[in-house]
C-alpha positions in Angstrom: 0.0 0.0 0.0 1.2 3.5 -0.9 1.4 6.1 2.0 -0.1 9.1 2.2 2.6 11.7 1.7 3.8 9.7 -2.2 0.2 9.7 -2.5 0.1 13.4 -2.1 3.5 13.6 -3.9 1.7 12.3 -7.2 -0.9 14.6 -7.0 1.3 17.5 -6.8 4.2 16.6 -9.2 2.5 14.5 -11.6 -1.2 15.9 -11.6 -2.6 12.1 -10.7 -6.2 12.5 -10.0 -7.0 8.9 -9.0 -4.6 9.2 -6.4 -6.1 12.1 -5.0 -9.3 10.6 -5.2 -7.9 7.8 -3.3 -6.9 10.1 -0.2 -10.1 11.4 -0.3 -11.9 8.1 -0.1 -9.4 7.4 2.8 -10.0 10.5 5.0 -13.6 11.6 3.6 -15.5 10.1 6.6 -13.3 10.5 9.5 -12.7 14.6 8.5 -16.2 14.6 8.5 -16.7 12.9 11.8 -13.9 15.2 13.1 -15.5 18.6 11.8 -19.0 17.6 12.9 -17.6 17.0 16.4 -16.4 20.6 16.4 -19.1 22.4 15.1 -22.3 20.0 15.7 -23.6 20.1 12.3 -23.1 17.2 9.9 -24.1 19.0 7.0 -21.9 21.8 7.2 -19.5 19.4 8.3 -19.6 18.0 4.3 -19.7 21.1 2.9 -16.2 22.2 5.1 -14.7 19.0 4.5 -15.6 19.5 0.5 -13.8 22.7 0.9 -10.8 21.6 2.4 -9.6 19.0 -0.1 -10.7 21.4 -2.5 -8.1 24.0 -1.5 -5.9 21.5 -0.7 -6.4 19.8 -4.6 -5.5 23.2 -5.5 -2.7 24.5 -3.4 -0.9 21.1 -3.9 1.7 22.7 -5.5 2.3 25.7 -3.4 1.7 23.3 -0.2 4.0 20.2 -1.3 5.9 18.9 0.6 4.1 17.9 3.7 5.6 15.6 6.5 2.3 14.2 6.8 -0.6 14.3 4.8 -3.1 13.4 8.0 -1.9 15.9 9.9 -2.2 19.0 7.4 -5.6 17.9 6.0 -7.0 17.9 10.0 -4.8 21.1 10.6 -6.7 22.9 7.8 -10.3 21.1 8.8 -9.7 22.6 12.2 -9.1 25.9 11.5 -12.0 25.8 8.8 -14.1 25.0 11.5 -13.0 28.0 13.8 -13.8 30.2 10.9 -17.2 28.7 10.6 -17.8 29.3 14.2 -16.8 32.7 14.3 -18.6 33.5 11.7 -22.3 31.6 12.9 -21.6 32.0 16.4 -23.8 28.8 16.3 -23.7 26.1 19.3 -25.5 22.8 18.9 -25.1 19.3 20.5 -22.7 16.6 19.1 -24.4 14.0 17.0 -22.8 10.8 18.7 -24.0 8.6 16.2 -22.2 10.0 13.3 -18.9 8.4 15.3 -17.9 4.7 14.5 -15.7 2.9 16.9 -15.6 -0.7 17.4 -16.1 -1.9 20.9 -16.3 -5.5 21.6 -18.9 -5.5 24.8 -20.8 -1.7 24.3 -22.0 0.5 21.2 -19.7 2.8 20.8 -22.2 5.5 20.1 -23.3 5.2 23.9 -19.7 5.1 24.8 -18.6 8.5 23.6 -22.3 9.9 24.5 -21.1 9.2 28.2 -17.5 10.6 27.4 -18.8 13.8 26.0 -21.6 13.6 29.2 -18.1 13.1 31.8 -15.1 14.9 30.2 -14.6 18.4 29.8 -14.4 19.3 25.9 -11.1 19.9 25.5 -10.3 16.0 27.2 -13.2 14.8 24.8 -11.1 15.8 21.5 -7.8 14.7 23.3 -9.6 11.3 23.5 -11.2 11.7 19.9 -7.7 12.7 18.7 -5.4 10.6 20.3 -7.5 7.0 20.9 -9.9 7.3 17.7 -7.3 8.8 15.3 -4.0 8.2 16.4 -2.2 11.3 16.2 1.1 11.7 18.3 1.5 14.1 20.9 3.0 16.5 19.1 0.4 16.6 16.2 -2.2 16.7 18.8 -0.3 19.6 20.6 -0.5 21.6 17.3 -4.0 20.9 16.9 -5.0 22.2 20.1 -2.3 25.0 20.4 -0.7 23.2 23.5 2.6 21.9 24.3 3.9 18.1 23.3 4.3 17.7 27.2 0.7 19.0 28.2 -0.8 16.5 25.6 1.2 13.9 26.9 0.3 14.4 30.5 -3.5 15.4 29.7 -3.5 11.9 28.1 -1.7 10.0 30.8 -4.4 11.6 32.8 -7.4 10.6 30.8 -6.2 7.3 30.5 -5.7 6.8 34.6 -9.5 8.2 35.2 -11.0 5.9 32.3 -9.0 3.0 34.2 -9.9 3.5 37.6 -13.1 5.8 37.7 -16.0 3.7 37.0 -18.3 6.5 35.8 -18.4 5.6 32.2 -19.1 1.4 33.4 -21.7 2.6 35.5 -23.4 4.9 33.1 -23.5 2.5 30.4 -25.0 -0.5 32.9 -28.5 1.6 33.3 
């Protein structure tokens, strides 16, 4: 399998649609998911997303190279969706459902509904970035504008009280 970033290198040296097309299939749904937790809206959500690898189809050029193609693409959805906030001023409530995580004994929509019920926001898109989508501490510092060792320690944190504090068990017994 071809990674990301010679992926994107095609696309920007060699024009190759069908490999852009092919990073869109990969990251369609989970920038979506990711935007629609930000700003509550799932169809706005699209419509950003759309946006995004638009500009991103035709900045490729100006924007090549990336270290990684993940990390830029949720970079840009990000601040797209502060820009979208600022300018609706809108609050809503997060659509759980439109988050798919595989968990062997609970639906995982019912899961992250008692997260997002139990954390604070800001630990709910530390867990959303760091267990759901993998990104390292560093990434996920630069996404949320703090330090490597504050996401590591916010983690390490989150991790202890979803170990040892049974709210989340409880909660999902009734």
């Amino acid at each position: 399998m071809i990674s990301d970033e010679v992926l994107f290198e095609l696309v920007a040296r060699a024009d190759d649609q069908q490999a852009f097309e092919t990073l869109v299939r990969k990251y369609r749904l989970p920038a979506i998911n990711y935007v629609t937790k930000l700003i509550h809206d799932r169809d706005y959500a699209q419509n950003l997303t759309q946006n995004v690898f638009a500009n991103i189809y035709f900045k490729r050029q100006a924007i090549y190279p990336v270290a990684s193609f993940k990390f830029y693409l949720f970079k840009a959805l990000k601040y797209q969706a502060i820009d979208w906030i600022r300018k609706t001023k809108r609050v809503a409530t997060v659509d759980i459902d439109n988050f798919t995580l595989s968990f062997e004994q609970v639906n995982a929509s019912d899961y992250l509904q008692v997260l997002q019920q139990e954390l604070t926001p800001t630990d709910y898109q530390l867990a959303i970035l760091r267990f759901y989508y993998g990104f390292t501490f560093k990434e996920i510092a630069q996404l949320m504008t703090i330090t490597a060792g504050n996401a590591r320690v916010r983690c390490s944190r989150l991790r202890w009280k979803l170990r040892h504090e049974p709210f989340w068990q409880q909660a999902l017994e009734k």
